[in-house]
N, C-alpha and C positions, 0 to 999 in steps of 0.2 A: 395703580396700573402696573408699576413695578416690581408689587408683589404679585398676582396677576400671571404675569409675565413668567418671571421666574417660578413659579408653582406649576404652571404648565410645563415649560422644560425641564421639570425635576424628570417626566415621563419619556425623553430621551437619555437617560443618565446611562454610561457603561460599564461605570466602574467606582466602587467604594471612594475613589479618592475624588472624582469625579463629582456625586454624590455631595460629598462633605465639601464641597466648594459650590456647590449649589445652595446648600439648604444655611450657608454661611450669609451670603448673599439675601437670602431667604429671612433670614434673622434681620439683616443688616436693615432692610427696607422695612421690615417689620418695627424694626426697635420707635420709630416716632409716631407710629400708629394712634396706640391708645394716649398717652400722655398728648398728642396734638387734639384728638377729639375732646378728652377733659378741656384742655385749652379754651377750643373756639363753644364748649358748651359755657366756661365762665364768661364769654361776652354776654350772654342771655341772661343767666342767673346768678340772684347773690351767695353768698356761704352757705346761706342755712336752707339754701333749694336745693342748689345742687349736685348735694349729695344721693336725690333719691332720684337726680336723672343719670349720675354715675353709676344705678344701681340697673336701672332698665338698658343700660351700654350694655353693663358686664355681665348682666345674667341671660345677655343672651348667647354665651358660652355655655353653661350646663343647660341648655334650654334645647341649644343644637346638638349637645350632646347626648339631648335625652333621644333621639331621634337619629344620631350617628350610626349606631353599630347597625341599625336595621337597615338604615340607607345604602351603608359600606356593605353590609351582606347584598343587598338587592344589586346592586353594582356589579360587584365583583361575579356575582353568582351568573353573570350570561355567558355566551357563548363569543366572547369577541376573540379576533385573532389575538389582540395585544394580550401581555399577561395582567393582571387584577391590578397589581398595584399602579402601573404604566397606567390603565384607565382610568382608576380613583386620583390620581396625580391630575390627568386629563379634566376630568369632570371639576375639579374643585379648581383650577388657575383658571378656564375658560367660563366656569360662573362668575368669578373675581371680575375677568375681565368684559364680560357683558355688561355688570354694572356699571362701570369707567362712567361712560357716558351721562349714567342720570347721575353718578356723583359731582360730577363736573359743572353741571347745567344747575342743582338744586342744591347742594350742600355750598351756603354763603360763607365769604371769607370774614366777613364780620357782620354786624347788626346794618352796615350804612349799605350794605348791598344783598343785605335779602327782600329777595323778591315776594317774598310771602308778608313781608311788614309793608304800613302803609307809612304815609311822613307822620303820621302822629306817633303813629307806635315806637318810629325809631327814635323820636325826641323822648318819649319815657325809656327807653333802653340804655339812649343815652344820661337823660337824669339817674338812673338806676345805677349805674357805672359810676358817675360821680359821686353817689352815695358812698358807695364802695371803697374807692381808690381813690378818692380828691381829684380823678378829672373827669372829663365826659372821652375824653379821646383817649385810645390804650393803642400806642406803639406805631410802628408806619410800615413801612414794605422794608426787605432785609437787603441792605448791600453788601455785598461780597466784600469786597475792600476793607470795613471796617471789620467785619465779620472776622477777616483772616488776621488782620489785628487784632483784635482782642484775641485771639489764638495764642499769638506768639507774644504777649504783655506779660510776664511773669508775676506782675504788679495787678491783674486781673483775676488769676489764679491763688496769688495769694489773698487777695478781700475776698473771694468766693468762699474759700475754706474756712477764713475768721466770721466772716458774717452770716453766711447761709450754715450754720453747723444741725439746727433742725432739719434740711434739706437734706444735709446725708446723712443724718440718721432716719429719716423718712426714707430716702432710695434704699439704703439697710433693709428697711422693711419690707420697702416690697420686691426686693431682689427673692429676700427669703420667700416669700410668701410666694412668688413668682413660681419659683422650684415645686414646689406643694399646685399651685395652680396649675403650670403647663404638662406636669408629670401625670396628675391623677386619672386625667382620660386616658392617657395611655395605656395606662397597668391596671386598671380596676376592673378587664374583663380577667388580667391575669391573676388578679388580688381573687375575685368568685370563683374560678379555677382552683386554685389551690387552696380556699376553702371548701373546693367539693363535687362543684357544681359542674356539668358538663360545656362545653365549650358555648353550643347555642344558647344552652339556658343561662350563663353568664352574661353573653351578650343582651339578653330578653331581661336579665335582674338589672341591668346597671343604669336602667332608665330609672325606677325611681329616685335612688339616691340622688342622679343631675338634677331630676325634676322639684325633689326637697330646698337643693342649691341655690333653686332657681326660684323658690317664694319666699327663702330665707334670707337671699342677698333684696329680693325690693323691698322685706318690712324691717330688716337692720337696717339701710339706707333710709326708709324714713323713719324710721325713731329717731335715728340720729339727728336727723332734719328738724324733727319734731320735740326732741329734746335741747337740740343743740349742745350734744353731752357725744362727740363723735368719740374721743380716747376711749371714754367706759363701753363703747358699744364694740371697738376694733381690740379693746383687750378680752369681751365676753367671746366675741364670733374666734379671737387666734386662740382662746383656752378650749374652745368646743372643736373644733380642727384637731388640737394637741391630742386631747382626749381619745378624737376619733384614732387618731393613729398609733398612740400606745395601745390600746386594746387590740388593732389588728396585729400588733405586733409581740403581744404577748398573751391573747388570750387563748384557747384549741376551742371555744364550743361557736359551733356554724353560725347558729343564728346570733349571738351574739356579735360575733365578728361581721357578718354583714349589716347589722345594725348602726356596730362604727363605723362602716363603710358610710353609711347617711349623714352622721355627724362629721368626719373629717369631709368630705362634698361640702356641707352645709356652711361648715366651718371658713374652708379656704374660699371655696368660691363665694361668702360676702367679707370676707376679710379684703379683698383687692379694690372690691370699687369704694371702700371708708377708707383706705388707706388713699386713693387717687384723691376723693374729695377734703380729705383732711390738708392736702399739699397746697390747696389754694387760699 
């Protein structure tokens, strides 16, 4: 709801400084998004599931993106008094926030309170769990109090650093990978631009490549599953990424460079949700 919120009010913004304290906020509310929905998806499934339900989360990012630029043209392209970008701000916080409701009502906070499971089901989810983690029960509701404690435990922060050292080299990952992810929609009508192409017809080329992204992030996520071999598969999808973007970057001929433009899509966007599945 929070983000929402603030996505909407991006569209009274008046001033560049203004702006960057919005879209700050914007981040902030953002930032526990995805790693909370991995979370409450490992109450459901074991290790070697779900990865390929992290895959259907995340590809529905170049999915919408394959379907973005025509939407953003249809938008922008009417006659409203606000200017284009004030209304595409408009349109996407007030879809955020019409969901609120059914995410409130149907997304359960764990297995003992979804509504969609019956008492047996939740006794296998719970057995499931105990498979898993040695217990049937994973965690309680969060107090502030303690919360702000372990804040200020210097003696918390330093076990975190000794003992989780995979963990931050996992956030490493996908900090990096992150940049590659959250950038490429942005520039990749610019990236068909200046290899050539006119402004509409860039917008009209950049669907496929999402649309590659987006069958290559759900059948890397189950190989992975299916192998349960997830490192060899998030070090194949970050070298086909890599690949994609040396070539844009160093090669002159059109179609070749929009080619990589399909590999580096393809690449980053299933690099993120094997990277998210690999941290559980």
């Amino acid at each position: 709801m929070a983000w929402g919120l603030i996505a909407t009010v991006q569209a009274a913004a008046q001033s560049w400084g203004g702006m960057m304290a919005i879209r700050f906020l914007l981040g902030a509310f953002e930032a526990a998004y995805a790693p909370g929905i991995i979370y409450l998806l490992s109450f459901f499934y074991l290790r070697h599931e779900i990865g390929f339900r992290c895959g259907l989360f995340a590809s529905a990012a170049p999915l919408a993106s394959t379907f973005a630029g025509a939407l953003a043209y249809g938008i922008t392209k009417g006659h409203s008094k606000l200017a284009s970008w004030r209304l595409l701000f408009l349109v996407e916080g007030l879809a955020t926030l019409l969901m609120v409701p059914f995410a409130w009502f149907f997304i359960p906070d764990s297995p003992d309170k979804a509504r969609f499971l019956n008492a047996e089901e939740r006794q296998i989810v719970r057995a499931r769990t105990a498979r898993q983690i040695g217990v049937a029960e994973r965690g309680r509701s969060l107090r502030p109090k303690e919360f702000g404690m372990a804040l200020i435990d210097f003696k918390a922060w330093f076990n975190a650093v000794r003992v989780h050292q995979k963990s931050f080299a996992t956030q490493l990952m996908y900090f990096g990978a992150n940049v590659s992810y959250a950038s490429l929609p942005l520039y990749l009508p610019t990236i068909l631009e200046d290899i050539g192409y006119s402004s509409i017809n860039a917008q009209g080329l950049s669907a496929p490549p999402y649309f590659s992204a987006f069958l290559f992030a759900l059948i890397t996520t189950w190989l992975a599953d299916r192998t349960q071999q997830r490192g060899l598969v998030l070090t194949a999808t970050s070298v086909i990424g890599g690949i994609g973007y040396v070539v844009l970057a160093t090669v002159k001929t059109a179609g070749v460079r929009y080619f990589a433009t399909f590999l580096a899509a393809a690449g980053v966007f299933s690099t993120i949700p094997n990277i998210l599945a690999w941290t559980l």
